[in-house]
Every structure is written in C-alpha cells, then in structure tokens.
VEXTIDO-487793 format. One record per residue (C-alpha): y, z, x. Coordinates in steps of 0.5 Angstrom, whole numbers, plus 500, padded with zeros to 3 digits. Each point is the difference from the previous one (the first is absolute). Layout:
BEGIN
+-----+-----+-----+
|   v |   w |   u |
+-----+-----+-----+
|   Y |   Z |   X |
...
+-----+-----+-----+
END
This chain:
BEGIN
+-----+-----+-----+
|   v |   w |   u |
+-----+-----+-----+
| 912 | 718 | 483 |
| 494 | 495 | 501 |
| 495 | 499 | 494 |
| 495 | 506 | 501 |
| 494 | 501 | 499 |
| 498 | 503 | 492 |
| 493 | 505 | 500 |
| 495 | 496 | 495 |
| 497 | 508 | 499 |
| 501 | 507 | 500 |
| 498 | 503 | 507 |
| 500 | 508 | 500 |
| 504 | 504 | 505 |
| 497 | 499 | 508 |
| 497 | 493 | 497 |
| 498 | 495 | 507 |
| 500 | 494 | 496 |
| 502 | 495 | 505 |
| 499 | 498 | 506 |
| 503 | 495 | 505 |
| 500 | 496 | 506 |
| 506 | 498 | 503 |
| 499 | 492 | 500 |
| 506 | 499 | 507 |
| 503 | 506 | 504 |
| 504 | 503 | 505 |
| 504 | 506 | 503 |
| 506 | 502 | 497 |
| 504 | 499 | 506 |
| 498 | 493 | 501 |
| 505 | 499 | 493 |
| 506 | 502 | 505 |
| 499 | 500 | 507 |
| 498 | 492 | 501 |
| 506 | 496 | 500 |
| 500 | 496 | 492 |
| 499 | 493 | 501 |
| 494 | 502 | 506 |
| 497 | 505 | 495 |
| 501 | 495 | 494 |
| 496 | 494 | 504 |
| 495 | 505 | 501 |
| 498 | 502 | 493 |
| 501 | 493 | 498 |
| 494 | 498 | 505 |
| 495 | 506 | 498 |
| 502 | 499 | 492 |
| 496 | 493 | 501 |
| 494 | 504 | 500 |
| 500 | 503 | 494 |
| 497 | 498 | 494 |
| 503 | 495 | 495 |
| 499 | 506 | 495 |
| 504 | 505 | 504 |
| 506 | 494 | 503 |
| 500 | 500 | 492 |
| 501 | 507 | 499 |
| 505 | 501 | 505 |
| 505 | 495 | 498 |
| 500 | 503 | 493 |
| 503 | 506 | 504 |
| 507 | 503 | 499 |
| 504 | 499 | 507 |
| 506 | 505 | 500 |
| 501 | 496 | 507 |
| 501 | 494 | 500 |
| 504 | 500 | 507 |
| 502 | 504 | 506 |
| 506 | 501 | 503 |
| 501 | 498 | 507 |
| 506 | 501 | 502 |
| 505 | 501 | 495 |
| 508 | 498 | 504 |
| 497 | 493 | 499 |
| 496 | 500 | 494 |
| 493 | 497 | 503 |
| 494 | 503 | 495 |
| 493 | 498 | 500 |
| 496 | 498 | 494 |
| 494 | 505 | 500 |
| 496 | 497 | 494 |
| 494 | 504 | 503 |
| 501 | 506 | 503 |
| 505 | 501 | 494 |
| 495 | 500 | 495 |
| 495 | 505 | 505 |
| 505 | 504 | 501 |
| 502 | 501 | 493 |
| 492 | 500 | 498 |
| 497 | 503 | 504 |
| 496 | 507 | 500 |
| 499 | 505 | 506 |
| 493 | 501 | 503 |
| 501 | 506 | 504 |
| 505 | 504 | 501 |
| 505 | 501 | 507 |
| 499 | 506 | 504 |
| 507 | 502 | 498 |
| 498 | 500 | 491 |
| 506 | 496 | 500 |
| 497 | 493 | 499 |
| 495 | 495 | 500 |
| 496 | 499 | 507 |
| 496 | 494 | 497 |
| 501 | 496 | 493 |
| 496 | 496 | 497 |
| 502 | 493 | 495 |
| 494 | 501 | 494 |
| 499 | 495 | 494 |
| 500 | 506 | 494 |
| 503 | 505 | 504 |
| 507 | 498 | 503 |
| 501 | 498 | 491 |
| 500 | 508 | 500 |
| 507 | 503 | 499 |
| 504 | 506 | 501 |
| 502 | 505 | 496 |
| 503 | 507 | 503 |
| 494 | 503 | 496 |
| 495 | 496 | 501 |
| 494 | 501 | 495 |
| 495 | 497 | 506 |
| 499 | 501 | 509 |
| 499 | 496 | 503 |
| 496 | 502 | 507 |
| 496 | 496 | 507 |
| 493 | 502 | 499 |
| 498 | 498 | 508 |
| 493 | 500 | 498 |
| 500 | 496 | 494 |
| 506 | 495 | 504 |
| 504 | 501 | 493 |
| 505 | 501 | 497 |
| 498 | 505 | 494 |
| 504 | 502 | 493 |
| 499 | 506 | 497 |
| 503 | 502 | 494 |
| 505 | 506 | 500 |
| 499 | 501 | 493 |
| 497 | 498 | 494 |
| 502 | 493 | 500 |
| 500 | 497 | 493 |
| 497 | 492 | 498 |
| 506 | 496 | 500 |
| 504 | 505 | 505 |
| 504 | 496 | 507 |
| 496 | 503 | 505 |
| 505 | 502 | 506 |
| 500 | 504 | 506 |
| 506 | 502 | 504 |
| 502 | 496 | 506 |
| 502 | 506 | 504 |
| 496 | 504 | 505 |
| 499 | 506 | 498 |
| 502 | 499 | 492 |
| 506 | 502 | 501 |
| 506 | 498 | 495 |
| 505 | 496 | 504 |
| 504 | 495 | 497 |
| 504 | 499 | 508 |
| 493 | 499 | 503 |
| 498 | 494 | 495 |
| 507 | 496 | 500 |
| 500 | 500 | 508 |
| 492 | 497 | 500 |
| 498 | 497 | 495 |
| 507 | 497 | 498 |
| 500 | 502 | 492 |
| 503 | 505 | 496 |
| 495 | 505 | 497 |
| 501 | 500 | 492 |
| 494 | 503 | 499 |
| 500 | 505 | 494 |
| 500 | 506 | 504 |
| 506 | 498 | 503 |
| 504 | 497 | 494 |
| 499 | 508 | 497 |
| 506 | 504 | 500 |
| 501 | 505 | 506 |
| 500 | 505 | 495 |
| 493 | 498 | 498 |
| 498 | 499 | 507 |
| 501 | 507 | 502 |
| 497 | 503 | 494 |
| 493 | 497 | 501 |
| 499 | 501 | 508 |
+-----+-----+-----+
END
C-alpha cells in the first residue's frame, strides 16, 4: 500500500470534505488499447505540461507496473514508468455503461495518495458540475484515521478484481479478519 492519506479532524458521517481537480486525465481504454511504447510516449509528452509541483508528486507515486510484457515466448517487455504509475493510481471520473469499470481516470495531486480498503470509510464520486472529484465520509471518521476508499466500482469486496487491476494483494483489516468473522458481521 501507498502512504496514504491521515484525516487531520473528525468529519461526521455524509461529510463532503474535499474536493479535487484532476491535474492530467484519459479513458481507461487509452491504458490498454494503445500499443505500449506508443502509449508511453505520448503521456510522456502531455506530462511536460504539468506543473513542477504535480511532476513532483507523481514521481513520489507507487508503480505496480513497471513493465509490460509484449510478447512473452521472447522475453521482450517495455518499461512503463509512467502509465504504470497512472494505472496504478489513478482515480475513476465516471463510470462505463456497463458498471464495471472506470470510462475516464484521472491522476490527482492529493487524491491518487488515497488508498483502499474493502470497507472504506470515505467515497469518492465525479461531481460533473463541479468538474471534481469529491470525498465523503462513509462514517464518522476520527482526527488522526487513514482516510480510504474502495478501488472497486460499486463497493464490492473483491480480492481477484484489485490483484488483476492494480496489481497488489489487498491486506486491508477487513481482509485479514478470520472468514468466520467476515460472515458474522455482513
């Protein structure tokens, strides 16, 4: 998991509390229809226009990509510095037609810090009149808490789905608890 980001104040239950613009976006499709080398230049070019600050930032971001196998008999991979780290971080704007995935993402300065939890105790939602991204508080959410959300469309728990898109093991507290527990509780 990535740092994160620490609530500084207690916010009650249906809270907005944040708001964000995404500083660089794309379709999700763009992520994997365009051949990899094409697709890395391309983001390359369009990263020299952010600001100092939001390059910074997103070099400090996880990459659980690094590479993308091309053609696996010979062994030829492409580094994927960028798109990696865009895929690993990037927070969805709206929602397909279909429900199961992000039509269009979005890389943040604060937001893409955010990290999951399969019982998040923020949403995050595109807000089309606001052109942002804004966080809610699921709960009463304590100073000092980890502020997360759950990576997955709908909110559903599902381990498989996090491993095969972002490329980690959930070890969230929900999915460390016995599944006896799990049971009682839902």
């Amino acid at each position: 998991m990535g740092k994160g980001i620490i609530s500084n104040r207690n916010f009650p239950a249906g809270t907005r509390f944040y708001l964000e613009g995404a500083a660089w976006t794309t379709r999700f499709s763009f992520l994997t229809d365009v051949p990899t080398q094409q697709r890395e230049a391309a983001v390359a070019a369009q990263m020299l226009r952010l600001s100092p600050g939001i390059k910074a930032q997103m070099k400090k971001l996880n990459n659980h990509f690094p590479f993308e196998v091309v053609d696996k008999e010979r062994a030829i991979y492409y580094d994927t510095p960028i798109t990696g780290t865009i895929r690993t971080n990037a927070i969805p704007l709206n929602i397909d037609p279909t429900g199961d995935r992000a039509d269009k993402i979005g890389i943040f300065g604060t937001l893409s810090w955010l990290n999951h939890h399969c019982r998040p105790n923020c949403q995050q939602s595109w807000n089309a009149s606001l052109k942002k991204v804004t966080i809610h508080a699921l709960r009463d959410i304590i100073d000092d808490e980890e502020l997360t959300i759950s990576y997955v469309p709908g909110g559903v728990v599902d381990p498989d789905y996090i491993a095969d898109t972002y490329g980690f093991e959930c070890l969230c507290t929900w999915c460390m608890l016995p599944n006896s527990t799990k049971e009682q509780s839902e």
